[in-house]
N, C-alpha and C positions, 0 to 999 in steps of 0.2 A: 504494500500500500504506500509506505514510505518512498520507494522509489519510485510509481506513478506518478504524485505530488511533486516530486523532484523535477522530474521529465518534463512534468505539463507546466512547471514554473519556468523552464528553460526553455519552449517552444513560447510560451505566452512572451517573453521577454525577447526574444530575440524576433517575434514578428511584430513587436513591437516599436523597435528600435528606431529614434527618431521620427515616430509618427504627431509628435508634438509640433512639427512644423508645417506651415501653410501647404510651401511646394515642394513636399518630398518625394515627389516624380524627379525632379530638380535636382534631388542630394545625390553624391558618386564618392565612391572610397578606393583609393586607390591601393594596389597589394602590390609587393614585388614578388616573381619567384625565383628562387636561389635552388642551385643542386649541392644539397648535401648529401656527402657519403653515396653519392651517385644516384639520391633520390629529388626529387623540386619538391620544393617548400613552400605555399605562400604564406606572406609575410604582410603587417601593412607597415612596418617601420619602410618609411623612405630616407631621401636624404633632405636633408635643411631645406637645402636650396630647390629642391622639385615644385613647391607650390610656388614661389613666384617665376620662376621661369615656366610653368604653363600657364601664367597667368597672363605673360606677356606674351607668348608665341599663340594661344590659342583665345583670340576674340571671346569664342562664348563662354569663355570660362567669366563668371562674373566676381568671384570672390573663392580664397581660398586659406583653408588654414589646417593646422599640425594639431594632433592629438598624443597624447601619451599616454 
């Protein structure tokens, strides 16, 4: 039972992720993947500098920012 509850709290939260904003058709998260140990990895750590350089190279990007 314990672990149902578990489950249905981690499907409820994760399709809920960011639904508190107007345009979240709008929202994009970007992931890198990396091979490790000869397997790909995705990741969302990028690098510093990745959000403002798509911000300048790609028009429709209208704002962008780093999470940790």
């Amino acid at each position: 039972m314990a672990s149902a509850i578990v489950i249905m709290l981690w499907i409820q939260n994760e399709t809920s992720y960011d639904r508190f904003h107007t345009n979240t058709s709008r929202l994009y998260e970007v992931f890198s993947n990396d091979t490790v140990d000869g397997t790909i990895r995705s990741m969302t750590p990028t690098p510093q500098l990745l959000a403002p350089a798509l911000k300048k190279d790609y028009s429709e990007i209208e704002d962008a920012t780093r999470i940790g």
